[in-house]
N, C-alpha and C positions, 0 to 999 in steps of 0.2 A: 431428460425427465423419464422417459420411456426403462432408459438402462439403471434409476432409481428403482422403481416400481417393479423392474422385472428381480432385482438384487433384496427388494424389501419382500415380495411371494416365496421369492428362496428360502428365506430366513422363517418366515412364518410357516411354510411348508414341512418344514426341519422340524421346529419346535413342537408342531400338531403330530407329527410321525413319531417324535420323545416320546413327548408324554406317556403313552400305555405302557411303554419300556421303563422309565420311572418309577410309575408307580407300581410294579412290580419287582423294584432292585430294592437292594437292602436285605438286612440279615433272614434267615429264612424264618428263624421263631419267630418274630413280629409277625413275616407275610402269612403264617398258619396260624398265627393267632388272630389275626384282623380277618380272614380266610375261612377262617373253619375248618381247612379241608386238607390233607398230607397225601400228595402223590408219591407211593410206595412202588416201587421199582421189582418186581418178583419175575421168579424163574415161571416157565411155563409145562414143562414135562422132564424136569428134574423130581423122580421118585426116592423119597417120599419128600421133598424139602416144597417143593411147590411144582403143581401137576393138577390136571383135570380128569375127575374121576369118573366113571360109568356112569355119575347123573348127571357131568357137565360142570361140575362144580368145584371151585378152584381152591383148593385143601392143600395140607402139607406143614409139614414144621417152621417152617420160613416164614408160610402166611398166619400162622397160628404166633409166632413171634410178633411177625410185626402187627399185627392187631392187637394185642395186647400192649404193646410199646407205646401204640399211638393211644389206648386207650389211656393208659397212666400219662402221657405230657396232657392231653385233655384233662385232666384230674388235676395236675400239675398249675394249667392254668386255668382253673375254674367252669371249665364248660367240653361240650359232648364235641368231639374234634372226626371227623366224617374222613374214612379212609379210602383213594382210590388207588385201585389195583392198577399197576401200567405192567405190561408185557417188555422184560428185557431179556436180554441172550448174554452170551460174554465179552459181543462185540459193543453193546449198547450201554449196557451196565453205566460205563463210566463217565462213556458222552452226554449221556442224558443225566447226569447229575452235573457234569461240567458246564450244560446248557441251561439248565434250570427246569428240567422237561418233569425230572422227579425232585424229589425233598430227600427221599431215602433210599438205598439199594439194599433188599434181606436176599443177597441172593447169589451162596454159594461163593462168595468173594475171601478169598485169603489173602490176610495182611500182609503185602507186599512192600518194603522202601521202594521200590520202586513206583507204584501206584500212589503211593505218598504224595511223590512230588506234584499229583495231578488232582486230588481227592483226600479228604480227610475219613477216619474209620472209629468208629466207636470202638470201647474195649473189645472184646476178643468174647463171642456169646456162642460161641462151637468150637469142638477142637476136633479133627478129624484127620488123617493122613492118609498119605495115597499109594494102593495096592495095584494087584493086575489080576483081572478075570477073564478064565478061560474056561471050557469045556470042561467037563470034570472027567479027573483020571488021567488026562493029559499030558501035566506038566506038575514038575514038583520043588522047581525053584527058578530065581528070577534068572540063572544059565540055562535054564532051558529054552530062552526065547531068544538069545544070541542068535542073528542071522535070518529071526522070523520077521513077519510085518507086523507092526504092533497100531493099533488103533488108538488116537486122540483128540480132543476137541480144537482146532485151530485158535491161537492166540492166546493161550490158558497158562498158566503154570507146570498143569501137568503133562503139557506136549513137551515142554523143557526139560522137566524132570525126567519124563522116560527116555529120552534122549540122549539124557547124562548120567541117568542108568546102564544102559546099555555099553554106551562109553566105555563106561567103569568096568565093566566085564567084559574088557576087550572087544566088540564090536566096534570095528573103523567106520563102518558105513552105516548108524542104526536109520532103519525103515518104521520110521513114524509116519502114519500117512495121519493126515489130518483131516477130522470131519467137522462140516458149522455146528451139527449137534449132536446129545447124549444118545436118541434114538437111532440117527445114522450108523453112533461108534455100533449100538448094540446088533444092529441089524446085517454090519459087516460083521461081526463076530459068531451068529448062529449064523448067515450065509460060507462060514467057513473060507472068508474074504482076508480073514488075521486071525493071527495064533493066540491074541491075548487084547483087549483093552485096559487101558491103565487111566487112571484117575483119582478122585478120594473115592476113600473105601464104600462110605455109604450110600454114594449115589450108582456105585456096582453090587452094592447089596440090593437098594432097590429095585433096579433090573434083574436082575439074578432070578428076587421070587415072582418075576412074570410066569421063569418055567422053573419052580422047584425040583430038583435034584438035576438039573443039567450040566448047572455052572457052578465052579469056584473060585473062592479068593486064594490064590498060590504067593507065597512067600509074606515075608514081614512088611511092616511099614518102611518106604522107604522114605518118606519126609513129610514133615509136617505143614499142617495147613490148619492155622487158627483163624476162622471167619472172625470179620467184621461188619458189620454194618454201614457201609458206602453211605457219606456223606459231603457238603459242600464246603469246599477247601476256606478255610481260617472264620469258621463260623460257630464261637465259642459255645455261645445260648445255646442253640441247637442242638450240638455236640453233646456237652452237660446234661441238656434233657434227656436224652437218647441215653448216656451212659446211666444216669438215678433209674429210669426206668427197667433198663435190665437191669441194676444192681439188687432194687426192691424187689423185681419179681423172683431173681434168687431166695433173698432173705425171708420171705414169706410162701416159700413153698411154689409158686406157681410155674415157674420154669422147671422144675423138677416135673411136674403134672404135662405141662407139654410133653418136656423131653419123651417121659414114658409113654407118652398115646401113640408117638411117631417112632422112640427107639428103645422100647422097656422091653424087657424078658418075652413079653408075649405078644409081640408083635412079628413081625414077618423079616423086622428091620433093627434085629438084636443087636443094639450096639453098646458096650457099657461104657459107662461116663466114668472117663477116669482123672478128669480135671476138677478144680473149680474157677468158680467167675472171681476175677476182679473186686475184692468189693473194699471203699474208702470208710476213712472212721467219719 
């Protein structure tokens, strides 16, 4: 009777521990619709994409994106949809959408097959490709960095890339060191620690005008990097919103309006948009 009763608090015990898990599984548009609320996944000192400014205050292209994204699926589904900011890195980015921790990642993420297999991505709402910044006056193509240390963020795309850059201009041994973040690369690179950081262009443009005229971008683009917006693997609804939402804010002018406040002519973070969005009939 004893070995009953101890087998029947198991069972019960099980069930009460479910629950809260339950009723938080299921497609994610349902749980932010019934919710109210989109855990947004954004960079934290990635300039200008998303960073904290001199008042503390959490700005950038990225977050200016996805408030505006969440603002249109709240439209979408009839009511004011409450956006929370989460702090991710390169390492977290994907975990935390694979956990359920976010709803969405606007943060610096290139469409990857391989990330595929792990995370789904909205269309493609930046297109950016990755340079190498050094001292200015230094260096004036991507051989001149054969045999030097080159700085990058550990686990990225563009640790890879400079890697197989180097490669490619005969370097047997390239000297990639790798840093956890954007600030570390830059830090080694005015301590005169490496000859060049390499990453996508505008997040070296953003650093750059810390110290205007110090630094530059040397040589072409070496590969391309169209972000997506990181989201939860085979989850249609969600997906769909997330894409109408950038599509419209193209078609109506407002992604255009961002774009410039963060990378129009007269900004510090000159980049010209040379693509366009995706958009369905």
């Amino acid at each position: 009777m004893k070995r009953h009763l101890l087998r029947h608090s198991v069972v019960v015990l099980a069930v009460v521990l479910l629950v809260p898990a339950l009723c938080f599984a299921g497609p994610t548009y349902d749980k932010v619709q019934a919710e109210g609320v989109v855990q947004a996944g954004l960079m934290y000192n990635s300039i200008p994409a998303a960073y904290f400014n001199e008042s503390n205050e959490w700005v950038g292209f990225d977050v200016d994106i996805a408030t505006e994204v969440v603002k249109r699926i709240g439209q979408q589904m009839g009511k004011d949809l409450k956006m929370e900011k989460v702090k991710v890195n390169n390492k977290t980015r994907i975990s935390f959408l694979t956990s359920g921790r976010i709803d969405m990642s606007t943060a610096n993420m290139t469409h990857k097959r391989e990330r595929d297999k792990t995370i789904d991505f909205s269309i493609t709402y930046f297109f950016d490709g990755q340079k190498i910044l050094a001292k200015k006056g230094k260096y004036t193509s991507h051989k001149d960095f054969v045999g030097k240390k080159m700085a990058s963020m550990q686990g990225t795309t563009s640790e890879k890339n400079a890697i197989n850059l180097l490669k490619s201009l005969g370097d047997t041994n390239p000297n990639v060191i790798s840093f956890q973040d954007e600030p570390s690369c830059f830090l080694a690179l005015q301590q005169g620690k490496v000859a060049g950081w390499s990453t996508d262009s505008t997040i070296l443009l953003g650093y750059a005008a810390k110290e205007p005229g110090k630094y530059e971008l040397v040589g072409d683009f070496f590969s391309d990097e169209p972000y997506g917006i990181g989201l939860p693997e085979n989850d249609s609804d969600w997906r769909d919103a997330v894409n109408f939402a950038i599509q419209d804010m193209w078609n109506d002018g407002t992604y255009m309006n961002i774009y410039n406040k963060w990378y129009g002519p007269d900004t510090l973070y000159y980049f010209p948009m040379t693509e366009k969005i995706e958009m369905w009939p």
